[in-house]
TIMIBA-938456 format. One line per 2 residues: number of its first residue (from 0); their letters; for each residue x, y, z of N, C-alpha, C. Coordinates in steps of 0.2 Angstrom, whole numbers. Atoms other than C-alpha are relative to their C-alpha. Layout:
% residues N
NUM> a> X:Y:Z:X:Y:Z:X:Y:Z ~ ...
This chain:
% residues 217
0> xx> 0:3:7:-53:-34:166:6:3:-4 ~ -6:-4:4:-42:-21:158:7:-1:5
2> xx> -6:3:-1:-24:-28:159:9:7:-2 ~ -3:-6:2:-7:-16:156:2:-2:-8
4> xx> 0:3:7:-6:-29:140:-3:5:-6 ~ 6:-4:4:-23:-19:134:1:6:0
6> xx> -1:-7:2:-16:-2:136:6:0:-6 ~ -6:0:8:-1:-6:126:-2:-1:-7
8> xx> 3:1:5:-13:-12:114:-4:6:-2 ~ 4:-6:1:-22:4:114:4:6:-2
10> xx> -6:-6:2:-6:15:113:1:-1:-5 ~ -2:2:5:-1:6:100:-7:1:-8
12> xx> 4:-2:7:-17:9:87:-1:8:1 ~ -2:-8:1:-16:26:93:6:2:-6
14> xx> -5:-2:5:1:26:85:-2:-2:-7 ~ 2:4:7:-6:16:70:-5:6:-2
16> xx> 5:-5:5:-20:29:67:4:7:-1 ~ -2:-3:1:-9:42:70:6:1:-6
18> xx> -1:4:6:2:35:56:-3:2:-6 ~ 5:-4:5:-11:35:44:-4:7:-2
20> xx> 2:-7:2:-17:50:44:6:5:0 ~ -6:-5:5:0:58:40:3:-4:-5
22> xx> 1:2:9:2:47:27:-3:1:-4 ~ 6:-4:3:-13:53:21:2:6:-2
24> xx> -2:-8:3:-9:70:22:4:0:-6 ~ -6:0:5:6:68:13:-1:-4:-6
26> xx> 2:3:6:0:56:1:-5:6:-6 ~ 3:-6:4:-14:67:-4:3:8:-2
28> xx> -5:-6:2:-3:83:-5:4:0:-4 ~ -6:3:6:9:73:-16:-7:-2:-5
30> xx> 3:4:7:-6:68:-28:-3:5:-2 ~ 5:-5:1:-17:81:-28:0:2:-8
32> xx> 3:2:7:-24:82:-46:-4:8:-3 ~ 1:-5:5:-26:97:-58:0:2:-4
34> xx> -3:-1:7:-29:97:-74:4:6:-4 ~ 2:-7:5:-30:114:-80:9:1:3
36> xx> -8:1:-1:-11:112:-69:5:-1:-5 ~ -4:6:7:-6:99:-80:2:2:-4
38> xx> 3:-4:6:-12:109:-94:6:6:-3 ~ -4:-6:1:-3:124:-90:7:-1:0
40> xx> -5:3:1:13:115:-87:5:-1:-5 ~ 0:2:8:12:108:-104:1:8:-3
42> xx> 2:-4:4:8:124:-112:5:9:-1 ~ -4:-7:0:21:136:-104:9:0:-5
44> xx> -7:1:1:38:142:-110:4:-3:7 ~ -3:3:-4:51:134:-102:3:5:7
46> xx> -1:-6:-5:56:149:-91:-5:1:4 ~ 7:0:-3:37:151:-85:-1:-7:3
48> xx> 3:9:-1:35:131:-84:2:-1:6 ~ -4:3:-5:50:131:-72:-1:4:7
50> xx> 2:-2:-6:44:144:-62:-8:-3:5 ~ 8:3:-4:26:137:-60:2:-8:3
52> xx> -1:7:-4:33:120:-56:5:3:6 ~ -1:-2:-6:44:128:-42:-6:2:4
54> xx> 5:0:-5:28:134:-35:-3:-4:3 ~ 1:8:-2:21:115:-37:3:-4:3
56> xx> -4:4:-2:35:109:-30:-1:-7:4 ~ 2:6:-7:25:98:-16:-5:-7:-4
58> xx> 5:5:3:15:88:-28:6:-3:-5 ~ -3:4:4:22:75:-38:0:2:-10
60> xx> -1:-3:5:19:84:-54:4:8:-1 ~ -3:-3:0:26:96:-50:9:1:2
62> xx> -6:4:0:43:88:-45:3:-2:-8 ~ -2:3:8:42:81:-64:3:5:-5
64> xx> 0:-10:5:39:100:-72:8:0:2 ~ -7:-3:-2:55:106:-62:6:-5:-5
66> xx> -5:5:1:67:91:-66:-2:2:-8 ~ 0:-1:7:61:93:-86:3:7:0
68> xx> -2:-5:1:62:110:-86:8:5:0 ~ -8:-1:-3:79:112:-77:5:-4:-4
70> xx> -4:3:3:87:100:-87:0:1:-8 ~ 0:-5:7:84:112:-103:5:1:-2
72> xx> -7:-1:0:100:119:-101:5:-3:-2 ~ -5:4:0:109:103:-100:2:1:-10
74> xx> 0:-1:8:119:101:-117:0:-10:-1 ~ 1:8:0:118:80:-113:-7:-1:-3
76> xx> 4:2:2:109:72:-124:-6:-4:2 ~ 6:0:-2:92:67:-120:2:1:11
78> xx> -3:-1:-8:96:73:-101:-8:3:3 ~ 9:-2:0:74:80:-101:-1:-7:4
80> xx> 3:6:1:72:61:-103:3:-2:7 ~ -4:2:-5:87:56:-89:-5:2:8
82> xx> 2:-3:-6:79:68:-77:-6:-1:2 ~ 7:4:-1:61:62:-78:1:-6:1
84> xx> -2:7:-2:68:45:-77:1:1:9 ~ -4:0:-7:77:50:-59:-6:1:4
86> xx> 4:-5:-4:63:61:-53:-7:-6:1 ~ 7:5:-3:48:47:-56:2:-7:4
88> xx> -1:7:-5:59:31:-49:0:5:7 ~ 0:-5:-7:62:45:-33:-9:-2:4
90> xx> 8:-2:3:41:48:-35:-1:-9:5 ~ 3:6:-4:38:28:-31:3:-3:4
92> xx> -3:3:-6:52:24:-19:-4:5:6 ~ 2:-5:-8:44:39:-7:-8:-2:0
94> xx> 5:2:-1:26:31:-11:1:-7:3 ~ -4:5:-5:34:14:-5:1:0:5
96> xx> -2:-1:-8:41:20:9:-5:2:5 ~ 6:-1:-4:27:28:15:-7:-6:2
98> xx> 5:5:-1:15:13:12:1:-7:2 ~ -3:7:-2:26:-2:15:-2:0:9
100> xx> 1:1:-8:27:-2:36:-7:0:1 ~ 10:0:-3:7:1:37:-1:-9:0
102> xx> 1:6:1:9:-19:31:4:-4:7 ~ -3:0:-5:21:-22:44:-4:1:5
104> xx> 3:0:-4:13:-14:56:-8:-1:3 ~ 7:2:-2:-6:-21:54:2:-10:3
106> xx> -1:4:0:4:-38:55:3:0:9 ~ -1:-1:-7:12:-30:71:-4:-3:7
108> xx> 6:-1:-5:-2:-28:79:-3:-6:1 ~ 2:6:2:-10:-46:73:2:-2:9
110> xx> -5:5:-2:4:-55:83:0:3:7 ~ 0:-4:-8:5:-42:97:-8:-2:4
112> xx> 6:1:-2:-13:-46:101:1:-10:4 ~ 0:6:1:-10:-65:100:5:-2:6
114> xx> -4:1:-4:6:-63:112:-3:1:8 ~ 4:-2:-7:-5:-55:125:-3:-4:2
116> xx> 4:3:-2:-18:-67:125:5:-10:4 ~ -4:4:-1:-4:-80:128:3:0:6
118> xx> -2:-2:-6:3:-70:142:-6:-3:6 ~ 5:0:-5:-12:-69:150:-1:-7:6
120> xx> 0:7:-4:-13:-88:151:3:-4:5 ~ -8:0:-3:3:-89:155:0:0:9
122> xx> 1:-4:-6:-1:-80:172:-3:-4:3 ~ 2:6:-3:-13:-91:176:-1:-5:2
124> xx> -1:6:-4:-8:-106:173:6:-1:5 ~ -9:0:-5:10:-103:183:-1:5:6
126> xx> 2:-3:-9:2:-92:197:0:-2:5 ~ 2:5:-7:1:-97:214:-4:4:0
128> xx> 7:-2:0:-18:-94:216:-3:-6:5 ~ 7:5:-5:-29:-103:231:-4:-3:-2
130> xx> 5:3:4:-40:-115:225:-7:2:-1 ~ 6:-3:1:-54:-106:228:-2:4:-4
132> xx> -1:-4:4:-50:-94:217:1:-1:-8 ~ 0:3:5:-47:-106:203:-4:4:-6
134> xx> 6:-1:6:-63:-104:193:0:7:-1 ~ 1:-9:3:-63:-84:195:6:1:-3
136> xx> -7:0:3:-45:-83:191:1:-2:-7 ~ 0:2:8:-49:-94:174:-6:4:-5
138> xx> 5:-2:3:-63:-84:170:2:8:-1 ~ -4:-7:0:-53:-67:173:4:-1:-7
140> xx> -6:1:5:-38:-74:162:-3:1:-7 ~ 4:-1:7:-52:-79:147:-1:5:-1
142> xx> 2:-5:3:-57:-64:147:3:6:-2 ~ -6:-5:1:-42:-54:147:2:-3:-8
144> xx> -6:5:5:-33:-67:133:-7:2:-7 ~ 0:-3:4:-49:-62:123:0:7:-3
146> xx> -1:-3:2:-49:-47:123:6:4:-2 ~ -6:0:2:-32:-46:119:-1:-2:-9
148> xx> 2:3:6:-36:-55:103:-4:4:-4 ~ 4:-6:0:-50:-44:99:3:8:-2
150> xx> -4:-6:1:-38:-28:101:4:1:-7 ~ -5:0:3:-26:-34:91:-4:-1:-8
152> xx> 4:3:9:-38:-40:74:-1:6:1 ~ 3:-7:3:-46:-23:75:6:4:-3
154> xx> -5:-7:5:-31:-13:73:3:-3:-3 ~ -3:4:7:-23:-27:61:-2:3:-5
156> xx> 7:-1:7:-39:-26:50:1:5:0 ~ 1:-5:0:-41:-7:52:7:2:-3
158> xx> -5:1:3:-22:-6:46:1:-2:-7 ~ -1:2:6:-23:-16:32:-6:3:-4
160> xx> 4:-8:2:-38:-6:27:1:6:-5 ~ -4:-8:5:-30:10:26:5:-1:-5
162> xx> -7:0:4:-15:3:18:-3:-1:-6 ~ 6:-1:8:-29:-2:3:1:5:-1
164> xx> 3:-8:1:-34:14:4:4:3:-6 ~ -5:-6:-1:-19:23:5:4:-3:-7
166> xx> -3:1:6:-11:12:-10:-4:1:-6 ~ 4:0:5:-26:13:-22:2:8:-4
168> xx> -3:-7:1:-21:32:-21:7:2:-4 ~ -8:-1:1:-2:32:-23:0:-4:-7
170> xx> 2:4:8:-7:20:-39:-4:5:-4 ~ 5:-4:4:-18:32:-47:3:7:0
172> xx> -5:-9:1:-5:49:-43:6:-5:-6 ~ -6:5:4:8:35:-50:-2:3:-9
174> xx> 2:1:8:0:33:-67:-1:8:-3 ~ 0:-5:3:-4:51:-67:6:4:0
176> xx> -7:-4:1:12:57:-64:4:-4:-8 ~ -6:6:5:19:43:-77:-3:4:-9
178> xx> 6:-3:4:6:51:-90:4:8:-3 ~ -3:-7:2:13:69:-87:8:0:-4
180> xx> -7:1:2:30:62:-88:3:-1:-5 ~ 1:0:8:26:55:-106:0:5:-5
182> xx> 1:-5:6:19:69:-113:9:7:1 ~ -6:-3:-1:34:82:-104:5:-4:-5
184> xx> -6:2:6:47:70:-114:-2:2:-6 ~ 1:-1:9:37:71:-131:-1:8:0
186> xx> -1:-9:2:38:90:-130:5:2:1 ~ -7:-5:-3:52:96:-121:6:-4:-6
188> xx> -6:4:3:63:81:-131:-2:-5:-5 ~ 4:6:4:55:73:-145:4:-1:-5
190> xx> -9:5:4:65:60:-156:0:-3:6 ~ -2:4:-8:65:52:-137:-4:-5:0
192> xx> 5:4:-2:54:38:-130:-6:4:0 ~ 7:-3:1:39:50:-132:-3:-1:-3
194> xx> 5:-1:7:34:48:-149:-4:-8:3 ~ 2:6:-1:33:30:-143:-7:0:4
196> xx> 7:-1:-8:22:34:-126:-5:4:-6 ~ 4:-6:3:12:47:-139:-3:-5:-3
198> xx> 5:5:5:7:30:-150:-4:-4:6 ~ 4:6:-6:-1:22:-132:1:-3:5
200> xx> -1:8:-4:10:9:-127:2:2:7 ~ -3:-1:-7:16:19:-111:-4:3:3
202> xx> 7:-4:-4:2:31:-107:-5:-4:3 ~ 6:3:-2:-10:17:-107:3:-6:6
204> xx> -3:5:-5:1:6:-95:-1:1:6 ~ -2:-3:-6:-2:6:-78:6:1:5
206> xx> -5:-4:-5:10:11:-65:0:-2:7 ~ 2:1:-6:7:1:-51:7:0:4
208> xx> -5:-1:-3:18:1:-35:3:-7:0 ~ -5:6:1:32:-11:-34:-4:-6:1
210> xx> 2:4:-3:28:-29:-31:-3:-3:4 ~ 0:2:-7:27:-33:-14:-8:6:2
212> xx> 5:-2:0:15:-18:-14:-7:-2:-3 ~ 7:0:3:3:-24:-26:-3:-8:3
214> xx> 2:4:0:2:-40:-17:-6:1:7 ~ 4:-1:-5:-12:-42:-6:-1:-4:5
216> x> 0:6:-7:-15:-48:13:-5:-4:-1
């Protein structure tokens, strides 16, 4: 019954869950969430600030600290603001990229499933096979061509799943980094769009992933 079709299909959600779970990791290690961080972020001199966000460096708040902190120096006016602009468009192009191909790839699968079960048929309508063999040979083919079909839904569906999952996350690090990134301009640079974010209108906005991400399969 198992076909060399069905193991391609099988290598293949291997690589897909393999996949996901280093976007996982990464994900979650880029969001990972600490107020009392946040807190101290906010709270330190800019000498301390810069050191502690070097230590942060793998989390996305911590990328932010750095770039505000660093761009202290600068004598370029509002260059706080420039640098938290650069550092959070950075932030969502590397949560994009990380999440975009899982869409790709549960669509992969889809169609790769769908190819197989075609092949299958394939095979035995255009075989030269003895008559007597007919009926077992169309019963073989059925049963290969579904479960080719079958392969491919699961790790589609399983696919588009995680990529939920996995965007729900990078939408909720998003907003929280977008948050940090308000309050660092209205302190490091105020007189800047902060005052503005500190009246609401940008804190309370959400931060979701580019379009294409938020739309759904």
């Amino acid at each position: 019954m198992w076909g060399i079709f069905h193991l391609l299909q099988i290598a293949l959600g291997i690589f897909v869950a393999w996949r996901v779970a280093t976007i996982a990791r990464r994900l979650f290690a880029a969001t990972a969430f600490d107020a009392s961080l946040d807190k101290a972020l906010l709270e330190q001199t800019p000498e301390a600030g810069l050191q502690l966000a070097s230590r942060t460096r793998d989390t996305w708040s911590g990328q932010l600290a750095e770039a505000a902190f660093g761009a202290l120096g600068s004598d370029q006016y509002g260059s706080v603001s420039l640098a938290l602009d650069e550092v959070h468009q950075e932030v969502r192009a590397v949560a994009t990229g990380w999440i975009q191909p899982l869409r790709q790839l549960g669509r992969f699968a889809t169609a790769f499933g769908v190819l197989g079960a075609c092949i299958e048929w394939a095979r035995f309508q255009y075989g030269t096979r003895p008559l007597a063999s007919l009926l077992d040979g169309g019963q073989i083919a059925s049963e290969r061509a579904s479960l080719c079909i079958v392969l491919g839904i699961a790790v589609g569906l399983s696919t588009i799943v995680a990529r939920m999952q996995l965007q729900g996350v990078a939408r909720e690090g998003l907003q929280r980094a977008k948050r940090l990134k308000n309050r660092l301009e209205l302190q490091l640079e105020p007189g800047e769009g902060g005052l503005e974010d500190d009246a609401g209108s940008k804190d309370a906005a959400p931060d979701p992933l580019p379009p294409e991400e938020a739309e759904e399969d």
